[in-house]
MINU-475247 format. One record per atom (N, C-alpha, C, O, CB): residue in one letter; x, y, z. Coordinates in pm, whole numbers, plus 50000, padded with zeros to 5 digits. Each point is the difference from the previous one (the first is absolute). Glycine has a CB too. Example, Ala and Ser with C-alpha at 12.3 -4.5 7.8 and 13.67 -1.06 7.14 Angstrom:
<sites>
A513194943150780 A499115011950000 A500905012050000 A501044999850066 A497074988550059 S501545022249803 S500825011950006 S499235010950073 S500515011150017 S500674982649768 
</sites>
This chain:
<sites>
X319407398991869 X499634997449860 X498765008049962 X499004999850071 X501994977049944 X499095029449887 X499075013849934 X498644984549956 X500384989149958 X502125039749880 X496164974550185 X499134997349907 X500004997649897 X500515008949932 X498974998550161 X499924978449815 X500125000249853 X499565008349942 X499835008850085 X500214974349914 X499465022549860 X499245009549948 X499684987149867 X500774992349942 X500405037950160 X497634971749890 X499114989149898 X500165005949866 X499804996349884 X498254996350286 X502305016149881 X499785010849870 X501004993649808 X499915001949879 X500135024050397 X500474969149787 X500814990649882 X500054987449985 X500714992949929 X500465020950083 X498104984050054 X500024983550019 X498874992349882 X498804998550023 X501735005250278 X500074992649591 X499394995849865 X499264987950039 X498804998850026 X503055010349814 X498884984350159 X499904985950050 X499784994950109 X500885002150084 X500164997749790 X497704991550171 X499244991850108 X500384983749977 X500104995149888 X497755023950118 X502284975650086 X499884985950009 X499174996850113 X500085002950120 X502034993649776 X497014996350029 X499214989350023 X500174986250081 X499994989049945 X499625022149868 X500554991150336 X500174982450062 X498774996749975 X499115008150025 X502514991250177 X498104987949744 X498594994650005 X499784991550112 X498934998050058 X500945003049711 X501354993650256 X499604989950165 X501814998450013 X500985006449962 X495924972650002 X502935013250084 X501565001150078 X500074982449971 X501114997850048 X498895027150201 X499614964849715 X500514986949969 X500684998649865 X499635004749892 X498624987350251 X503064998849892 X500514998749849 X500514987649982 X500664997650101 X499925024849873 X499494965449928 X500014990549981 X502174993550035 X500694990050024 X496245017049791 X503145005450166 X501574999350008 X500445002450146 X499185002150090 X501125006949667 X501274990450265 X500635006250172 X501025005349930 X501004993449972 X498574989350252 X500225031749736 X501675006749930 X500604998050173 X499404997950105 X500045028249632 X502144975750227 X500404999050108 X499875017550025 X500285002650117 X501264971249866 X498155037449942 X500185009450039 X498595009350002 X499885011749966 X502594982549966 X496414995850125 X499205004349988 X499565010050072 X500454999150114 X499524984249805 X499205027950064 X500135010950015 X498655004650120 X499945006350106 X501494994949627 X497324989050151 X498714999350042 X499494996850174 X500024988350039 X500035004449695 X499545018150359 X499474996450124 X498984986249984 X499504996149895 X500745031050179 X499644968350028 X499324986850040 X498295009550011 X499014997549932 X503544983950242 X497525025449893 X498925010850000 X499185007749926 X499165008250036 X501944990650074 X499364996349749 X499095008349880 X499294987549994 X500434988649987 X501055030649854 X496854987150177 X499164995749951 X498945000249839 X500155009149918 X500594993150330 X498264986549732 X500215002349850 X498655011249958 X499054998150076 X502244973649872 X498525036649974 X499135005849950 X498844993449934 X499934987949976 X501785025550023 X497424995549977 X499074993849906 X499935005949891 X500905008149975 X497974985050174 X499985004549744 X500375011049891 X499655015750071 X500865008749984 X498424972749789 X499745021350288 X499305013050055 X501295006650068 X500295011949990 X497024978450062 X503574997950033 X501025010650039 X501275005449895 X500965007350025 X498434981450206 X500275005749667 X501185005949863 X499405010249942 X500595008849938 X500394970149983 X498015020750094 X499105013049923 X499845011350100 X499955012149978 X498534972049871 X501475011150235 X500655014850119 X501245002550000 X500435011650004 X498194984350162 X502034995449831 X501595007450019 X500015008149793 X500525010649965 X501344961950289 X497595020149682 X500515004149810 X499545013150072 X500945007250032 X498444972049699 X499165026250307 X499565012050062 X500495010550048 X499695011649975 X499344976150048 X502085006750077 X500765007350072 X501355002449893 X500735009950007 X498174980250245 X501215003449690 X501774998949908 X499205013549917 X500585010849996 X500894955049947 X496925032249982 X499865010049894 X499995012250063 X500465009249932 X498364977149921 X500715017050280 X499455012750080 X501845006749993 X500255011049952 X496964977650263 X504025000949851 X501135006649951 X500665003149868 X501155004349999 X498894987850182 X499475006549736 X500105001449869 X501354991749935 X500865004449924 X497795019050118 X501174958450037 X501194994649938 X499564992749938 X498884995450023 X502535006950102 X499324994249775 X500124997149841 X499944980449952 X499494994449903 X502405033350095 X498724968150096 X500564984149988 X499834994250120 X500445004450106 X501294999449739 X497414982750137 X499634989050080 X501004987450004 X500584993849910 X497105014750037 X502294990550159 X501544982450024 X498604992350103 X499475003450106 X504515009749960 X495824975749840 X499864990550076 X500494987850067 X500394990349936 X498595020449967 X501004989950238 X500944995150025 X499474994650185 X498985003450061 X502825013049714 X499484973450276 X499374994050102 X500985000350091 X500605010750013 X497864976349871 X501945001150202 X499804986949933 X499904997449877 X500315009749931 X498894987950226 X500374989549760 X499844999449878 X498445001049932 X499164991150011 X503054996550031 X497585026849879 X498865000549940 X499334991649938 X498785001350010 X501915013649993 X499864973249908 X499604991749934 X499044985050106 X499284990749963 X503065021749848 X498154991850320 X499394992850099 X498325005750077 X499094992950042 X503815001149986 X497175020049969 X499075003950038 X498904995949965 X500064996149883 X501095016850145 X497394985550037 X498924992550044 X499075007649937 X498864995550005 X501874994950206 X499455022049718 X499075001349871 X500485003549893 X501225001549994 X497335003350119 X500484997949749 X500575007949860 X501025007449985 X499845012149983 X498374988949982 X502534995750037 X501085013750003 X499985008949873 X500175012250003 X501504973950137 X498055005349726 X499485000649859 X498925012749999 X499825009049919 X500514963150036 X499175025250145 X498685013250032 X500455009450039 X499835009349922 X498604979950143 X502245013950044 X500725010350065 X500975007149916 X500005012350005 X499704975350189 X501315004949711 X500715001749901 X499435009449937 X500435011550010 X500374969249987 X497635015049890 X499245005349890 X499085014650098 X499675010249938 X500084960149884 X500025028450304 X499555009950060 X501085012850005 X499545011249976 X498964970850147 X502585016949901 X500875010350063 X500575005649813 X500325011249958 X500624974450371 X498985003949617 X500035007049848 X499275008649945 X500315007949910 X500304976250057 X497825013950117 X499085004149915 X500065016450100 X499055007549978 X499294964449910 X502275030950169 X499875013250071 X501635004249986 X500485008050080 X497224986550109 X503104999549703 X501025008649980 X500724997750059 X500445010450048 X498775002549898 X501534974650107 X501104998250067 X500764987249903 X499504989649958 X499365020050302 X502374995149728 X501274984949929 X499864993650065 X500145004950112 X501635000749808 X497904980050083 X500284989450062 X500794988950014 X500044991449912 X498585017150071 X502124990750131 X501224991650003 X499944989250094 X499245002950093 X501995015749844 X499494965650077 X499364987950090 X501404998450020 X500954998149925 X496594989449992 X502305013950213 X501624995750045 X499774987750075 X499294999450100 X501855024849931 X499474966549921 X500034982950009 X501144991650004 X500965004849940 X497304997849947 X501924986650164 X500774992550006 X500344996049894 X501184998849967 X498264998150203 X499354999549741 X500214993049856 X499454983350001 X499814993449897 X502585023850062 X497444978450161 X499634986650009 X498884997749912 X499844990849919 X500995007650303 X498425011149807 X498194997149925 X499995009049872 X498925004949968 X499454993050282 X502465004249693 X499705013949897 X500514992749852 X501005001249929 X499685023750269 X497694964249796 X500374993649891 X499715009249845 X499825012250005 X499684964850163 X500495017649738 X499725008249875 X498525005250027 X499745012049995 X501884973549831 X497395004350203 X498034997450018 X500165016250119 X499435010849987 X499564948950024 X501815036550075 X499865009650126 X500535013949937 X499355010150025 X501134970550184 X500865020349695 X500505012549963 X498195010249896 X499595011649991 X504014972949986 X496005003049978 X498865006349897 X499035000850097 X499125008449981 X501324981649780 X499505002550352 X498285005750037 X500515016350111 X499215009450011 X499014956550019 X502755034050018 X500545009550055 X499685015849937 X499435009850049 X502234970450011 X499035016849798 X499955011249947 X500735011850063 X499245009649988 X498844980649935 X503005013350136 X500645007650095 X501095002849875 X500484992549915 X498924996850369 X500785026449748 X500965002749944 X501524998949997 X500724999949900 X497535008350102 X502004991250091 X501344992250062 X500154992150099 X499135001450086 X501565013449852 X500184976350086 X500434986850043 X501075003550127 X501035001449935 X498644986449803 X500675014150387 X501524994650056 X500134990150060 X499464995150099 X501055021949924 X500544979149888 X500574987350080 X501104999050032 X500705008249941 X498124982149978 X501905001250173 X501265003050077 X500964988949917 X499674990049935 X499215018350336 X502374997449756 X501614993449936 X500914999050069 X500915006549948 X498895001149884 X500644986550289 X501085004650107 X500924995749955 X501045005750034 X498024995050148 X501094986749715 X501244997249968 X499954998949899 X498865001149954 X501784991650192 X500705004149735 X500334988949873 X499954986350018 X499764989949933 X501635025049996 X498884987650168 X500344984250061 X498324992850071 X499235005650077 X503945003850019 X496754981049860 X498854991550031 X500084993750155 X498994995650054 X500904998749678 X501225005950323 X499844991250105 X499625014350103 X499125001650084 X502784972849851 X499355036250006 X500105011050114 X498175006550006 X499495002050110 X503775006349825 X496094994049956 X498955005050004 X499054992350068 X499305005350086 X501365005649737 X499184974150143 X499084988450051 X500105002950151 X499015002250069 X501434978449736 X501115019150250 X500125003950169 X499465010750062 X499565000050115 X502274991549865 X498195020449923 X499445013050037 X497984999650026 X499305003950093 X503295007649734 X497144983450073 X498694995749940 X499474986450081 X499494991749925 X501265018749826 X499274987350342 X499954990750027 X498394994949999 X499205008550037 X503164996650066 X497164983049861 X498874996850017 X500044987449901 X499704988550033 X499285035550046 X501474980349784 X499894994549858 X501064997949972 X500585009749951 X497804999449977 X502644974550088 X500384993749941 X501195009249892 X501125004950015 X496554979150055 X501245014749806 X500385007849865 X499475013049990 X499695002949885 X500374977150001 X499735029050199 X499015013550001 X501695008249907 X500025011950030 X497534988450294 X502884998549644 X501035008049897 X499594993749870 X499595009349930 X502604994850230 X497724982849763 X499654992749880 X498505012550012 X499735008249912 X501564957750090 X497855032250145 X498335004249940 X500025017249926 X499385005349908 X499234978050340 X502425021049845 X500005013449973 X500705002949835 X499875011049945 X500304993250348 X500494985449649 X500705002849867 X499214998849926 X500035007149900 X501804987350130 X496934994249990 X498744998149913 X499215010250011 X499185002149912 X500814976450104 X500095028050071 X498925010550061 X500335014149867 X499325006749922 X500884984750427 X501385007349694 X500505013349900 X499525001149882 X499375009549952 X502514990050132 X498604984849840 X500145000749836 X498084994449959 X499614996849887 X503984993650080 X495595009850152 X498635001649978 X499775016049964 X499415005449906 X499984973550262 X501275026049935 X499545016749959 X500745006649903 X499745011849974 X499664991950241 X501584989549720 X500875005849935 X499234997249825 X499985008349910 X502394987650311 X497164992249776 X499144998649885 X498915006450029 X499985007449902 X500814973150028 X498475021850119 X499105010350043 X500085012249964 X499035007249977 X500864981450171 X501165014549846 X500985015350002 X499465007550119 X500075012249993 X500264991849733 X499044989750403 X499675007150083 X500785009350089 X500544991250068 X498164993149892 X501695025350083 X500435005050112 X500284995150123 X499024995950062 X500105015949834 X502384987050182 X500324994750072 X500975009750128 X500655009249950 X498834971249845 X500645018250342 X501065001250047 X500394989750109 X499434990450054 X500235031949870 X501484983550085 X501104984250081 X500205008150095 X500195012049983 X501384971749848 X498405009850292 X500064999150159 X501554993350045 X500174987849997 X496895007950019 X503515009250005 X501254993850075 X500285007350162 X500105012250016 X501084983749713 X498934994250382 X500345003450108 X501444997050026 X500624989549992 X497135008450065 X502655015249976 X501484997150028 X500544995450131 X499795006050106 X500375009949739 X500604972450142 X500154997150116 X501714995749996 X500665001749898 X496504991650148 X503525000250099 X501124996650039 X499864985849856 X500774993849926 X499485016950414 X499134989649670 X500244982349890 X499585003349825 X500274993549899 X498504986250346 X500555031649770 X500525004149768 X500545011150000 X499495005249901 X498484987449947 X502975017550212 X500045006249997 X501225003649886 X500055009749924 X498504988350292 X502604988549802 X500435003649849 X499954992749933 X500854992649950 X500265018750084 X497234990649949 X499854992849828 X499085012349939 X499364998349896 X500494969850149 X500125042550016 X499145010649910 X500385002549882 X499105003049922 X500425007250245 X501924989449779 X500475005049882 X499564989849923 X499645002849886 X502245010650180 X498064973849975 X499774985749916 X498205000549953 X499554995249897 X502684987850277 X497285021549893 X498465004350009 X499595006349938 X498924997649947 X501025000850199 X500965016149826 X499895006749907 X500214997949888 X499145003749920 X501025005350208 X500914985349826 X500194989049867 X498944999149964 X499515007749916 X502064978750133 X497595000750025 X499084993750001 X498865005349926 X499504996949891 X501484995650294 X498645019649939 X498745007649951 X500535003749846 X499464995149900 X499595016350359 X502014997449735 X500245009649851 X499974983249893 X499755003449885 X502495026250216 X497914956349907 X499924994549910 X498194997449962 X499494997349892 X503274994450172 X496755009750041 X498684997149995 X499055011849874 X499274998249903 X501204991250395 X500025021249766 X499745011149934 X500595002249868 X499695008749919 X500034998550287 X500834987149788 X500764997449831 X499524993549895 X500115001749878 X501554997550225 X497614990249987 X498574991449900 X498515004250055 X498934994049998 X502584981449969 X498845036150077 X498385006749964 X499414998150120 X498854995650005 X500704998649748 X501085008550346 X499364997550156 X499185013050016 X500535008349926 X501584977250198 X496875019949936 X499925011550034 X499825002150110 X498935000650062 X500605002649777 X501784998650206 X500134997850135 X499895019750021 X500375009249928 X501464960250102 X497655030350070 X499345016550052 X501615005050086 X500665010449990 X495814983050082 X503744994250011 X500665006850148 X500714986950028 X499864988449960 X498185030750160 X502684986349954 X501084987150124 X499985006850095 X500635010549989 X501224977849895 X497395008850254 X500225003650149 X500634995150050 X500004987849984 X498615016950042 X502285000750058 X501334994950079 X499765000950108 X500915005650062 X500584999549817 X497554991750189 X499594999150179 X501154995850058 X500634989849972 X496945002850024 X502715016450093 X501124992350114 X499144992850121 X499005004150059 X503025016249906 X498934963850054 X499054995150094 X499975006950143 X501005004850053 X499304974149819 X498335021050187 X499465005950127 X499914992250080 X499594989949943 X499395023749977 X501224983550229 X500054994450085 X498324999950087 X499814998950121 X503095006649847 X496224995849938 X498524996850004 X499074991050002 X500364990449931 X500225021650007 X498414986450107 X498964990649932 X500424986850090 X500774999850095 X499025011449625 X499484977950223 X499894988750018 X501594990750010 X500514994550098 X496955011749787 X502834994450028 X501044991949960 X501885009550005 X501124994950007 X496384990449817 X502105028650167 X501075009849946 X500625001250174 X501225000950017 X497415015549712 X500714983750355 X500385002550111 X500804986550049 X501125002150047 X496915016149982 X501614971449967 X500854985150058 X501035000049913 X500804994550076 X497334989250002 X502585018449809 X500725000549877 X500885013350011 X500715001949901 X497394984849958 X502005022850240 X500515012949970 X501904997850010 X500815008049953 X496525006350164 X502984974049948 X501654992650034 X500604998349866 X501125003949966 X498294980450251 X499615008849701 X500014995849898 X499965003949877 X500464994749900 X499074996650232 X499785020249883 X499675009249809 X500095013850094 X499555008449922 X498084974749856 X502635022450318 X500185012349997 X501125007649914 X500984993149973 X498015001550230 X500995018049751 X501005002349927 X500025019450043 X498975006649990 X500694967549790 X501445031050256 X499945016950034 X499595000149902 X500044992149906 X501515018650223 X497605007449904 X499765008449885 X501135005749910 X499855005949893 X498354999050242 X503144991649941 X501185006949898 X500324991249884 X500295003549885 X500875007950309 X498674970849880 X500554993349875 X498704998849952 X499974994149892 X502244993050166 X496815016049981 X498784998449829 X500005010949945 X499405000049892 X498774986150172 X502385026149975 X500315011349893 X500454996349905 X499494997349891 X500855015850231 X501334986649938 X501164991949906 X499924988649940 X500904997549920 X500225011150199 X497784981249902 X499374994349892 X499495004249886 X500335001449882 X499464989850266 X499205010849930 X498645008849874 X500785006349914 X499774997849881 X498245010050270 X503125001649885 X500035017549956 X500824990649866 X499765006949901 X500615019450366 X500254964549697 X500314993349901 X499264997849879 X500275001249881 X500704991850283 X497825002749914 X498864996149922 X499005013249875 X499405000749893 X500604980650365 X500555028349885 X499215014649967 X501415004949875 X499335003649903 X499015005750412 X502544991649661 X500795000149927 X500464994249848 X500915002349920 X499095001650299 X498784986849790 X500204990949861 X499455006749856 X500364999449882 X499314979050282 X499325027949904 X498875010949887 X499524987749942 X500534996449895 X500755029450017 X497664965850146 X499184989149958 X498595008249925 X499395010250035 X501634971150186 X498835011949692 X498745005549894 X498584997050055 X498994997549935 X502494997549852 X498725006050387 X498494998350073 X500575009450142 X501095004250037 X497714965549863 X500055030750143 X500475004650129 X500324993850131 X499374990750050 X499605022549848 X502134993250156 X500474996450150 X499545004450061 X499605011349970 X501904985550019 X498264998450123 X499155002850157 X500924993450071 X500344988249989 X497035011549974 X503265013450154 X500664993450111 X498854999150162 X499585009250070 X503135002049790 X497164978350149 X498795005350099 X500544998050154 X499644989450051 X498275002749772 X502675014050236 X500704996650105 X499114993250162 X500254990850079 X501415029749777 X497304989450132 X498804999350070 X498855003749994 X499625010950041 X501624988150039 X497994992049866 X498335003449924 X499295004350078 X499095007149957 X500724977649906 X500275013050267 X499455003650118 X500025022249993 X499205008550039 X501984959450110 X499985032849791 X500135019350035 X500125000049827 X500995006149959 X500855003350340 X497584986649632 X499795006249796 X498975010350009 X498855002750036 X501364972649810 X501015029350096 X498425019049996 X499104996049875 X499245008849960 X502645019350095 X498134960349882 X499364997249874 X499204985949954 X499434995149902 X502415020850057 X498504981250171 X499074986550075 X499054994850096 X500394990850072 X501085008649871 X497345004950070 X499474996150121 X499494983750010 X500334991849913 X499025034450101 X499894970650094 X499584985050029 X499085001350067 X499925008950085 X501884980549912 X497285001849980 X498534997050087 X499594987850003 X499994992549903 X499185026450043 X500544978850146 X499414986850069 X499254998450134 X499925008250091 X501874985149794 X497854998750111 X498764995850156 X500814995350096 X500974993749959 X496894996949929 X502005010750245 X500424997450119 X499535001450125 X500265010550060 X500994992349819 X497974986950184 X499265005250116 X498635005849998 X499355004450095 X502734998849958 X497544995949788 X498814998949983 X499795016449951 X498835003749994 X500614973550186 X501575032449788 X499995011449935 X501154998349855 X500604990549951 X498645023150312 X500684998449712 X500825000749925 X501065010949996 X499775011850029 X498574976449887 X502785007550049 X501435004850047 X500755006849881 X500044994849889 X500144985650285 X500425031949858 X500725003049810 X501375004450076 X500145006250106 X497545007049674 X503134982350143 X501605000650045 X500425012650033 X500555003750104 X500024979249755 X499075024150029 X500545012950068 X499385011950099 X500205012150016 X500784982549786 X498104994850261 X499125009250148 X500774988950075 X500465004950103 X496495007049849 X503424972250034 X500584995550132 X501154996849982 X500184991650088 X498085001449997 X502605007849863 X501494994349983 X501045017549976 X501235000949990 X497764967849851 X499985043250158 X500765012750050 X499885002250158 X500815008150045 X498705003049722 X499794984150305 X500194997450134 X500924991850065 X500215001450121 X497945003249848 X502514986049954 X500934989950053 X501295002850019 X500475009649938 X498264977349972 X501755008750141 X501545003050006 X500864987249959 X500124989750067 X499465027750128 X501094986149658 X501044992349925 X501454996950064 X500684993349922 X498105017549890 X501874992250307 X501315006449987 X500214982349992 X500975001749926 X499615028750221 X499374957649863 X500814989149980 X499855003949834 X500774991549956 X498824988350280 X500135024549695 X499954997649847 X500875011949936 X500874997549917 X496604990650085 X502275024250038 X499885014849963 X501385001350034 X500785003849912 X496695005350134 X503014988050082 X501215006250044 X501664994150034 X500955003950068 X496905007050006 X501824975849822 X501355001149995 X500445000749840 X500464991149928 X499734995850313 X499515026649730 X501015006049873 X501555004350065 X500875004649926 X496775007449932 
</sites>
């Protein structure tokens, strides 16, 4: 496997700590990310500006949990020219929290139509599908900027067309929805690895999923993300072991073939 090249890589995400109030079943997040402080976000914003990328994801575990301002970090990385985006569960991302935030865009995740199928996916919260609908039509009066997170797995995989519905009705009453990411689930992390029997799905049938989806000509954009881990347009940073780690210096050293190689 050739070296990444940074050289295009727009977009940084932000782990702020690795705890999250939820147990997706497809969780992604190592047990091993440790949490930052503000000083270590302002070194990594440092390092994102020295590569000349453009857009901040904050993100964890769940950001809205992290153990300082995030509101600060937010208004900091603005104030040196970066979009700012909070990628969240949605549990804590009340209206008070959307205004003291001030972030330019929102993601939050949708695995299903269905309330029970998503609640199972989502696991932690009961009703975490009801929180996330309040969550929407908060940002939707807002007219704030939004994108939707869907992991594809053995258990939604055909309900994408129903999803898509979904989104294009949302967007019909004035959603501004940015994007729909179509992550295929990874056999990673915490939770993604005990669960792989269960929600694994080939890379052929999440093509032949997705490539449906990619076919509709939806009035936002599609993202097929097969593996975020190798995005020439994504990097990641976070603490571990008491340094700090960026995806594409340690996850181009790794070797994928349970993921990569059965196309």
């Amino acid at each position: 496997m050739q070296e990444s090249n940074n050289q295009y890589r727009r977009v940084g995400v932000i782990m702020l700590h690795g705890a999250c109030s939820m147990s997706c079943l497809f969780c992604i997040t190592e047990n091993a990310v440790r949490e930052m402080n503000k000083e270590d976000v302002k070194e990594v914003l440092s390092i994102m500006k020295d590569r000349e990328m453009e857009s901040v994801v904050f993100g964890g575990g769940e950001p809205l949990q992290w153990g300082y301002d995030l509101s600060e970090v937010i208004h900091y990385a603005k104030s040196i020219g970066f979009y700012t985006q909070v990628g969240t569960n949605g549990v804590g991302l009340t209206q008070t929290v959307i205004d003291q935030l001030d972030a330019d865009r929102y993601v939050l995740p949708v695995d299903s139509i269905h309330p029970m199928i998503h609640n199972y996916l989502r696991s932690g919260f009961r009703n975490h599908y009801d929180i996330i609908q309040k969550r929407l039509r908060n940002l939707v009066e807002k007219s704030i900027s939004f994108t939707i997170s869907t992991v594809v797995c053995r258990v939604n995989a055909e309900e994408l067309n129903g999803m898509a519905s979904y989104l294009f009705h949302l967007w019909e009453q004035g959603a501004k929805i940015h994007a729909w990411h179509l992550y295929r689930f990874l056999p990673f992390g915490r939770n993604g690895r005990k669960n792989i029997d269960m929600l694994n799905i080939s890379y052929k049938d999440y093509i032949e999923k997705t490539e449906h989806i990619k076919q509709r000509d939806l009035p936002f954009f599609v993202y097929r993300r097969p593996n975020m881990q190798l995005s020439k347009e994504v990097d990641f940073f976070w603490l571990e072991d008491g340094g700090l780690k960026i995806g594409s210096e340690v996850w181009v050293k790794q070797c994928f073939d349970e993921v990569i190689n059965d196309r």
